[in-house]
C-alpha positions as CSV (number, residue, x, y, z in Angstrom):
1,X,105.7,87.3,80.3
2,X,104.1,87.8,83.7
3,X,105.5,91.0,85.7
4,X,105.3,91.1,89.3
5,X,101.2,92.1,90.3
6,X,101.0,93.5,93.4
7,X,98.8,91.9,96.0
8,X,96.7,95.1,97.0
9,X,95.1,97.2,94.1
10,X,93.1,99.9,94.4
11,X,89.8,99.4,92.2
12,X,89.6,102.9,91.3
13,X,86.8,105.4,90.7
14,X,87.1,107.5,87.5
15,X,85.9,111.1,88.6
16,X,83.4,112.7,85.8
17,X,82.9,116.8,85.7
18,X,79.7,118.4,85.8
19,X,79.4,117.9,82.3
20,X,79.9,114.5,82.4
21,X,83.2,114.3,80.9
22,X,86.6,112.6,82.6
23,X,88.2,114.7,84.9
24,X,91.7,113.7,84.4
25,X,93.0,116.1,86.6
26,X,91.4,114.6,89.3
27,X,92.4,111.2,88.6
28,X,95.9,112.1,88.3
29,X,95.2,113.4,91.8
30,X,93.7,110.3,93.0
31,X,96.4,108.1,91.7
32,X,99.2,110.3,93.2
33,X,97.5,110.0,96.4
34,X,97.3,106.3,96.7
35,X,100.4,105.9,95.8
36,X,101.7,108.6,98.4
37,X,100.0,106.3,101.0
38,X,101.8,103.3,99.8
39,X,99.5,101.7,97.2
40,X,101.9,100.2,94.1
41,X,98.8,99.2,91.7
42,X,95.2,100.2,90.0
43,X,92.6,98.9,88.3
44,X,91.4,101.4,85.7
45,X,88.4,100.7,84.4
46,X,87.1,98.2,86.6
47,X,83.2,98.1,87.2
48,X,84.5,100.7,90.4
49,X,85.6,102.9,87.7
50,X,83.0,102.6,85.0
51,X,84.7,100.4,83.1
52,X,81.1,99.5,81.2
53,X,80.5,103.5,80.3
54,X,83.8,104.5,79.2
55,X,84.5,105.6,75.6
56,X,86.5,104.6,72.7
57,X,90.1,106.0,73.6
58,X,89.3,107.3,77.2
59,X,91.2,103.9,78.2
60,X,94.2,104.8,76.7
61,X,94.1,108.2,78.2
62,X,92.9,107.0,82.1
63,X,96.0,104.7,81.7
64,X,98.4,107.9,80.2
65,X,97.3,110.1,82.9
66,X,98.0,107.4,85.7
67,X,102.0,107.1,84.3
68,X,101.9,110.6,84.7
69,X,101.1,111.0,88.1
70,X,102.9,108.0,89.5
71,X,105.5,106.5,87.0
72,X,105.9,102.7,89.3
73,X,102.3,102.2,89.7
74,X,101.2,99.0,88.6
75,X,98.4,99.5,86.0
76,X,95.7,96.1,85.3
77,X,93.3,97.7,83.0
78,X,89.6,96.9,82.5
79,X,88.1,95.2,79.5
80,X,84.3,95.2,79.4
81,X,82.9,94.1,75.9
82,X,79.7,92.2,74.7
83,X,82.1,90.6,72.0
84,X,84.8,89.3,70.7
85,X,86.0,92.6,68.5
86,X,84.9,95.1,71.3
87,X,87.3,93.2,73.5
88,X,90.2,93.0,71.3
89,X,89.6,96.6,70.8
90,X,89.7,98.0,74.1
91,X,92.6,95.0,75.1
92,X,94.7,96.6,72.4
93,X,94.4,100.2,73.4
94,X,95.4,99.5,77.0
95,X,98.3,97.0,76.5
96,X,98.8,99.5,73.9
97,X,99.2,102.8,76.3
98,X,101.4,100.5,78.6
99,X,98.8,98.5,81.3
100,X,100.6,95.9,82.3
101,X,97.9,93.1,82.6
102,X,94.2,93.3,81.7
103,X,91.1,92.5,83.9
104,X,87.7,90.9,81.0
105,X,84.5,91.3,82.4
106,X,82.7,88.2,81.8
107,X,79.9,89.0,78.4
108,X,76.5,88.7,79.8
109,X,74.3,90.3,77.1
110,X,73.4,87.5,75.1
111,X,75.4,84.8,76.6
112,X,74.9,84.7,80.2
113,X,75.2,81.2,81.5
114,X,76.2,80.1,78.0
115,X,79.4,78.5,79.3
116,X,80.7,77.9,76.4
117,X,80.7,80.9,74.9
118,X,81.8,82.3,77.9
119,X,84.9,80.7,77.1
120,X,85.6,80.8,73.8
121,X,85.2,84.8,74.5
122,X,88.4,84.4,76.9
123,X,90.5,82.0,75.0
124,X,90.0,84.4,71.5
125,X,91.4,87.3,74.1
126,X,93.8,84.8,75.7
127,X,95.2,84.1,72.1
128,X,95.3,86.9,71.1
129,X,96.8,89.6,74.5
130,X,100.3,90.8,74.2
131,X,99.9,91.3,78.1
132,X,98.6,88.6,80.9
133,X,95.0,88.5,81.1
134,X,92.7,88.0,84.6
135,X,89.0,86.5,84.6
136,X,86.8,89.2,86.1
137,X,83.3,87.9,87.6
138,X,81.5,89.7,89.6
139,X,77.6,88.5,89.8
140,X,76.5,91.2,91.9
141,X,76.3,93.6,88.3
142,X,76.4,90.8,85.9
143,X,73.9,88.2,87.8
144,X,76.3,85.6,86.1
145,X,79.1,83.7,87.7
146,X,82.1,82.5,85.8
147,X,81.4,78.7,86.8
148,X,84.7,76.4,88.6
149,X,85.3,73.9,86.1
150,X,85.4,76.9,83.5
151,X,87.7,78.5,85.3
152,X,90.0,75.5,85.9
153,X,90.0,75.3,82.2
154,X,90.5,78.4,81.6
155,X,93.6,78.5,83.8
156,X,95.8,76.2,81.3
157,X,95.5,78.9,79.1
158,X,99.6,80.4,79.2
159,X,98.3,84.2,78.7
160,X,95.4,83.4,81.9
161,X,97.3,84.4,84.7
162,X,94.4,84.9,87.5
163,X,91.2,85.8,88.5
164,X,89.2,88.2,90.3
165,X,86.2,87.1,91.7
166,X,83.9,89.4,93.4
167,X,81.0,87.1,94.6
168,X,82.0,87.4,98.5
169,X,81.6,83.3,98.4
170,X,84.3,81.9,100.6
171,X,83.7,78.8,100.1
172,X,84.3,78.9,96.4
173,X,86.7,81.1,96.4
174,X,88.1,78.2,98.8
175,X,87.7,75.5,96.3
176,X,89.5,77.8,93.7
177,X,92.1,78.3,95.0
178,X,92.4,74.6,96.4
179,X,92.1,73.3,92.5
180,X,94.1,76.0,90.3
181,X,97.8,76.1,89.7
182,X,100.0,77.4,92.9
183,X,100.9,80.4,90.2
184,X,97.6,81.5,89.7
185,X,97.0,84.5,91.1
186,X,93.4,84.4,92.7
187,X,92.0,88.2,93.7
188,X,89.2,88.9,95.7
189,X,87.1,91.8,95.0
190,X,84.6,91.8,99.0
191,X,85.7,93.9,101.3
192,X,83.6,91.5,103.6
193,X,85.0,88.9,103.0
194,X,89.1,90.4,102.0
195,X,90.9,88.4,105.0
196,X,89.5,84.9,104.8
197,X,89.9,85.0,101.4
198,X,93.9,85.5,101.8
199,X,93.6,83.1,104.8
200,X,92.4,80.7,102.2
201,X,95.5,81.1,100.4
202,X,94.3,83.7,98.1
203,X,97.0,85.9,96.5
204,X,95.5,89.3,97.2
205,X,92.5,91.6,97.1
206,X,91.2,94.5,94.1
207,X,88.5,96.2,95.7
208,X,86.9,99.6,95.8
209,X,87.4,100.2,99.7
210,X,91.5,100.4,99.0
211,X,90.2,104.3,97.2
212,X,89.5,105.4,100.5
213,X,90.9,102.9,103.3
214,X,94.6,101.5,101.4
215,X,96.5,101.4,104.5
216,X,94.4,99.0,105.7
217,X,93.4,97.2,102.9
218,X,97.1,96.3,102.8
219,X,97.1,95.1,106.3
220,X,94.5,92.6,105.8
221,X,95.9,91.5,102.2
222,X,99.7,90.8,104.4
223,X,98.1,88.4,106.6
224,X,96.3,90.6,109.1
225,X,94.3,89.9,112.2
226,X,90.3,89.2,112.7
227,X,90.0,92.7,114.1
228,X,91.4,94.3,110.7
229,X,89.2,92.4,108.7
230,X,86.3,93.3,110.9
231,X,87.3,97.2,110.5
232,X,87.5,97.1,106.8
233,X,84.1,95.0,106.7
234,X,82.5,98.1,108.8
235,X,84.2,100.6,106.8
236,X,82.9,99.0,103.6
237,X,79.3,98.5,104.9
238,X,79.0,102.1,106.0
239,X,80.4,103.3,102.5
240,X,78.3,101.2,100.5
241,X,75.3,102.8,102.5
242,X,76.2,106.1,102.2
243,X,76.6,105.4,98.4
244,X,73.1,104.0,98.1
């Protein structure tokens, strides 16, 4: 059931017009040109690409658009629901237009730090996804944290394939790693923090610096030296300020 992910992916932006619409021709550009400089997956949809904001059927099309400009890449989509039936819905319309695995936000609305509803949210998705699912937290938007045992729970699940954790903790990404399955694939989403994350055994990285810095995102994710991971932490810092 689980194709091949690759161990670099590109969190990608979705560019908007002036009028605030998706400006596919612009993401078809986008995804050509990561692809041209050697990237073999996205994340569409991700928190990077709005993945909160976008509409009914705009998944569908973001993912369409992608397998037009670059037929190989390796599409993960974004899910980002408050419930159950939003989830499905958007799950379905990406496995749907041909993503090959999803990426579920953790629901925060009404059940932050409700654990267990946390994870009866994944296993209903996990039940019911015709594609391999990933566990998405990312506190720095949700101010919620998927918490370990959770996750190691959640791991037994046959359709729970990974995780991406975007909390720039090494030391739980650490103790992840150290207590999952050997096939679960365990992403990290910091720049800062990319390199000891794969040190620690981690299987790759889905961040927002491999939009503008894939070459080197790729480096660090095969095992690169300190002074990669220390250019792709400055290149992330000074981004992240000029986007504030």
């Amino acid at each position: 059931m689980t194709p091949e992910l690759p161990t670099a992916l590109a969190a990608l932006v979705t560019p908007f017009d002036a009028a605030g619409e998706i400006d596919f021709d612009a993401h078809r550009h986008n995804v050509a040109h990561l692809a041209g400089r050697g990237l073999s997956g996205v994340l569409i949809a991700g928190s990077t690409g709005e993945g909160p904001y976008i509409e009914p059927g705009e998944r569908a099309r973001l993912v369409h658009q992608a397998r037009a400009a670059d037929d190989a890449m390796f599409i993960l989509g974004g899910v980002a629901a408050e419930t159950i039936r939003t989830a499905v819905a958007q799950l379905d319309e990406l496995a749907g237009a041909g993503a090959q695995a999803v990426l579920v936000l953790t629901p925060t609305a009404m059940a932050r730090g409700d654990v267990e509803a946390a994870k009866r949210f994944y296993l209903a998705l996990a039940d019911h996804t015709p594609v391999p699912l990933l566990l998405y937290s990312v506190p720095k938007w949700t101010a919620y944290e998927l918490p370990e045992p959770a996750v190691y729970e959640l791991a037994n699940h046959d359709s729970i394939v990974g995780m991406k954790d975007s909390g720039g903790d090494i030391r739980r990404i650490a103790r992840l790693i150290a207590n999952l399955p050997e096939d679960f694939k365990m992403f990290n989403g910091a720049s800062a923090v990319l390199g000891q994350a794969v040190w620690s055994g981690a299987y790759g990285g889905i961040t927002a610096s491999a939009n503008y810095a894939p070459e080197l995102v790729r480096t660090v994710v095969d095992g690169g030296r300190i002074e990669d991971q220390r250019k792709l932490a400055a290149f992330a810092a000074a981004v992240a300020v000029s986007y504030t």
